[in-house]
N, C-alpha and C positions, 0 to 999 in steps of 0.2 A: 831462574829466580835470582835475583839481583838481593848479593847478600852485603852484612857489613858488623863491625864491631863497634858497640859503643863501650867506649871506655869510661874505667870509674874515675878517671884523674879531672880535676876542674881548671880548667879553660879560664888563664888570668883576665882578671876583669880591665885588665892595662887598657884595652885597646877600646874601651870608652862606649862600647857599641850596648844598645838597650833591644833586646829581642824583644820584637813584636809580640804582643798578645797572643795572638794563632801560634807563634811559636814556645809562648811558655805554657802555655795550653797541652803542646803535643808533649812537652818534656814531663807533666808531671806523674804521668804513668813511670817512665824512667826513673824518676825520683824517687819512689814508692818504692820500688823492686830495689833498689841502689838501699835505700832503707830497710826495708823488711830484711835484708840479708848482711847489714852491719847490725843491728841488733840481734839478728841469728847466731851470726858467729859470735858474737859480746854472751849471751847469756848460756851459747852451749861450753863456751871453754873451751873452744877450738882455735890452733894455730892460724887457719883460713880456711877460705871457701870459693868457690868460684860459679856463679848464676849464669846458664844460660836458656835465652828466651826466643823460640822460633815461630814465626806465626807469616802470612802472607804478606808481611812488610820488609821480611828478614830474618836475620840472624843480632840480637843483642846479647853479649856479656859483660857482667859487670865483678868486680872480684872483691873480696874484703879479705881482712886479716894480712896475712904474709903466707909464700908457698914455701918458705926454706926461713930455718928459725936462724941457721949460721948467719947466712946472706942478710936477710930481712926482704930479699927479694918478693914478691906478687907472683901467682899463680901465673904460669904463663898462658900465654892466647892458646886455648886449644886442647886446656890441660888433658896427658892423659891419667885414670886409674882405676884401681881395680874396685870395680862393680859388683864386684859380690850376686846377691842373691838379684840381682835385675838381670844375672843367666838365664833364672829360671823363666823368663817369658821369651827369649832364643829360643831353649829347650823344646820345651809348649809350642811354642809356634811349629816347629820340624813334625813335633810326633803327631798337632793338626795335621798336618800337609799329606804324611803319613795316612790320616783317616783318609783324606781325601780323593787319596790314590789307592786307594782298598785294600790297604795292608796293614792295617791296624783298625780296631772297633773301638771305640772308648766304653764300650758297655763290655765286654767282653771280661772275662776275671787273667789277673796276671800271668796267674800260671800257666795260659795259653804261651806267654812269650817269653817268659822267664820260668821256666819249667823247672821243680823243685828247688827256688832261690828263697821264695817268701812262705818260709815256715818258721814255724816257734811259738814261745808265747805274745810276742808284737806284732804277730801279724800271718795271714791264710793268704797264701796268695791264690785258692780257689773262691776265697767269698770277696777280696780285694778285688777293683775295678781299675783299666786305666784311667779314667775320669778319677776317682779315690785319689788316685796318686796326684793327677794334676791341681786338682783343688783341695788337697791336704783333708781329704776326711777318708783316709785309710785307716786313722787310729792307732799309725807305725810310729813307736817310739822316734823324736828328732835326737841323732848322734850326738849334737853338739856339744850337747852338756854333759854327757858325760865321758866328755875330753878335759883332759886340766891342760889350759891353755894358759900357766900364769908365768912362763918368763919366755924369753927369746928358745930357749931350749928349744920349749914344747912345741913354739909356732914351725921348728927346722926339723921336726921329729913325722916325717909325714905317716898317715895310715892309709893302708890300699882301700880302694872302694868295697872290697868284698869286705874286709875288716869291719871295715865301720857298719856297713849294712848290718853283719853278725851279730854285733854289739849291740843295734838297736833290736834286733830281731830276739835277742835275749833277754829282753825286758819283758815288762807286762803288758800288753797293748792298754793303749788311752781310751779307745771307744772302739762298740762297733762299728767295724766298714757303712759308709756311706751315711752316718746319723749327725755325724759330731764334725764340726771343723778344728783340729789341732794343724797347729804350724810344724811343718816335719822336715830339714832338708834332707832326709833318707830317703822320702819321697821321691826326690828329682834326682838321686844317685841311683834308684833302681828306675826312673824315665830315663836317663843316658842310657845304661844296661839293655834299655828295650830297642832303642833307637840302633845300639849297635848291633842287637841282633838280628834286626829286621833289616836294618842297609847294606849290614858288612862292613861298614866304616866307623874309624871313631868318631864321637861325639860330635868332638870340637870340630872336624874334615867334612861334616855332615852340615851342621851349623853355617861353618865358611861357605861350601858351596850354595845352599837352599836361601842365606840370607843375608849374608856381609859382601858377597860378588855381584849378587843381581841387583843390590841396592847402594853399590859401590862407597862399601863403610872402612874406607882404606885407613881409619884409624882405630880401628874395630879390631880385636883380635884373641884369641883362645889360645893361650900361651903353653908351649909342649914341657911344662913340666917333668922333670926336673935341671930340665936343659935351659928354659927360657926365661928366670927367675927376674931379671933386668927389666924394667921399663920400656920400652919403645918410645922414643918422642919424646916432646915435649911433657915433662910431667912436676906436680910440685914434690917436696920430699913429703915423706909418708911417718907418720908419728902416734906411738902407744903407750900407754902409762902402764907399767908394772910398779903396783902398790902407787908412791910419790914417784916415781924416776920416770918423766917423759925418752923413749927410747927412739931412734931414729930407726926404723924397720923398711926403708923404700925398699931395698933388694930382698925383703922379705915376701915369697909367696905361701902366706898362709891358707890359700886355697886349695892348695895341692894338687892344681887342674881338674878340679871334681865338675860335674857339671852339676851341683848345688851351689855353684857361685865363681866360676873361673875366669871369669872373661877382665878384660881391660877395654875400657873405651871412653870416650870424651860428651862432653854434652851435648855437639853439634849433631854428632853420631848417633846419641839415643834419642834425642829427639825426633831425627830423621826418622828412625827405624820405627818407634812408636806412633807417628804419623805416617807412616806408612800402610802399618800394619792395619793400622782402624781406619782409613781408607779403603781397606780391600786388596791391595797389591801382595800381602803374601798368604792368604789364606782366602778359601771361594765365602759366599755370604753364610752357608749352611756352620761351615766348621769356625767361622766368626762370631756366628750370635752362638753355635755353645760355649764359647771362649767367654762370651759373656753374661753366660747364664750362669748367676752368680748363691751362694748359699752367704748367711750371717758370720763371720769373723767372732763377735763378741769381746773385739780388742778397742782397748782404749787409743782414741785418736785419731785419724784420718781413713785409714782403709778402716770401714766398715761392710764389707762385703767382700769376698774370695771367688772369680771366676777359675779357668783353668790356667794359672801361670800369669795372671791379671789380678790389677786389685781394685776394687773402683773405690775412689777419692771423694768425699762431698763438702759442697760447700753452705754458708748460711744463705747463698742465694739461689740455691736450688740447684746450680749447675753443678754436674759430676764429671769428672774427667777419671781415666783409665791407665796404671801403671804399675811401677813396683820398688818397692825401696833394698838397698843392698848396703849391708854393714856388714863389715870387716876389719880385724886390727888393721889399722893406718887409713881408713877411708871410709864416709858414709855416705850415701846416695842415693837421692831419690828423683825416679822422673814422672811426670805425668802430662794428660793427652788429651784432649777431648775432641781432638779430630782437626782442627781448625789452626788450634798451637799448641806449644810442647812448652813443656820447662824441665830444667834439671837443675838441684842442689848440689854441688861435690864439696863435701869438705875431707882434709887431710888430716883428720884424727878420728878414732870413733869415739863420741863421747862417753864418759859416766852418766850413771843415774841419773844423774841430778840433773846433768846434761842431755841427758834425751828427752826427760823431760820438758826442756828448754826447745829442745829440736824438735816434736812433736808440735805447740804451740808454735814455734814459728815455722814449720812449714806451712801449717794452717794457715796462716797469714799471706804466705806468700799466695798456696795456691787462692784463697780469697782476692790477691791482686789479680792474679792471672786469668783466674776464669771467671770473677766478677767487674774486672774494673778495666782491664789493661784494653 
């Protein structure tokens, strides 16, 4: 496939030439996207952003804000960052692959594979399903919150996986297993747990092999924490507000190589992988359509439905595309897919309130360009 970069820089009008009609015709789609993602970043509050847009034409990116606030420098071509919760559809995808090869049931309760891990009051892992865990209606307390993550301290402070499981597990569960969808990333901390014990490998080694080698996502990567904290590549600087003080956090991994949001990768990258996947290439048709066999969300915004590790996206013109968004101090992202073309949002701050607010609304827009217009 014959790929290419369109850049956000404008092309002086010095040289006098009037593009043809057919050609400003094709440019106005670019326009739009080039728009929808400077008033993106204008109304979330974020340093920058960087769009990229893959469909059977190519490859377009287009960048707003600035990647580095010292510099003033632009998102480089290719940026990479950390993805956060857009792990959990890796994840998902492996422990599918897993069903597929008959070592794993998604009907099955946990405690077949994680044998006395999920008990307490958050959660049975005898009435808990692995489907529960994939599509967040286990009812298992999510950790995150109750982590105090309010200065650089806390984000350098890491907790073991089994900690945090504990801690959620010593809550009160949210709902019964399988009725209710709550958002939970404890969820995908005890799907890694399953995955390891079922292959023998970790997580992230499991991932690499089954999905980033055979789809050759060499910019794609599951960082061995707390060794691999640095960036790979080309990346913009990574930025957090504690209280007013924007903080410069890039060598910060506040992920902790969990697989509830570990990875690093670029938009070229998820795109691929997301078109990949809803084409059929890493999972057979059976373990695909339960991937998208979806329950209600009841969340404000875009994803209005929660498959296993998928989110489906809709738009005002009926068309739905299929993804995941990942927020993280220093990074927010979202990609989505309808089979045909991808997009992805990266911007390098997570926004405030107010600001996702902002970010919620225009992605909505964007993906309106994407899967309605472009």
């Amino acid at each position: 496939m014959r790929q290419w970069i369109v850049r956000t820089m404008v092309i002086a009008a010095a040289a006098g030439l009037v593009a043809p009609p057919a050609v400003a015709a094709a440019d106005e789609p670019s326009a739009r996207l080039r728009s929808e993602l400077n008033e993106l970043v204008a109304a979330a509050g974020v340093p920058g952003a960087q769009l990229v847009y893959t469909s059977a034409g190519g490859v377009e990116q287009y960048d707003s804000g600035t990647g580095d606030l010292t510099t003033g420098a632009p998102f480089p071509d290719d940026a990479g960052v950390r993805v956060a919760s857009i792990t959990k559809t890796f994840v998902a995808t492996v422990v599918l692959q897993l069903v597929a090869e008959g070592l794993v049931d998604l009907d099955s309760p946990v405690e077949r594979y994680l044998p006395g891990v999920v008990h307490g009051p958050g959660g049975d892992g005898a009435l808990i399903t692995v489907r529960d865990l994939l599509r967040h209606t286990s009812g298992i307390p999510n950790y995150l919150p109750l982590l105090d993550q309010r200065s650089v301290e806390d984000l350098t402070t890491p907790r073991t996986r089994g900690d945090l499981i504990r801690l959620a597990l010593a809550q009160q569960a949210e709902s019964e297993p399988g009725t209710t969808f709550g958002y939970s990333n404890t969820n995908y901390l005890l799907a890694g747990d399953l995955i390891e014990r079922v292959t023998g490998l970790p997580v992230g080694i499991a991932v690499t092999q089954r999905i980033l080698l055979p789809l050759e996502l060499f910019d794609t990567y599951w960082p061995l924490f707390p060794f691999d904290m640095a960036l790979h590549g080309p990346h913009p600087r990574a930025y957090h507000r504690f209280d007013d003080t924007r903080v410069d956090i890039t060598d910060i991994d506040a992920a902790w190589g969990l697989p509830d949001g570990a990875m690093v990768s670029t938009g070229r990258d998820l795109n691929r992988f997301y078109l990949a996947l809803l084409s059929g290439r890493l999972l057979a048709p059976d373990q695909l359509e339960e991937m998208r066999r979806t329950v209600p969300t009841g969340l404000v915004g875009y994803s209005e439905a929660s498959g296993l590790g998928l989110f489906r996206f809709s738009t005002e013109c009926g068309r739905s595309g299929w993804g995941h968004t990942g927020s993280i101090q220093g990074a927010s992202t979202v990609t989505v897919a309808d089979g045909e073309r991808a997009v992805t949002v990266a911007m390098n701050e997570l926004p405030d309130f107010a600001g996702n607010i902002a970010l919620i609304i225009g992605i909505d827009a964007v993906l309106e360009a994407v899967l309605c217009e472009v």
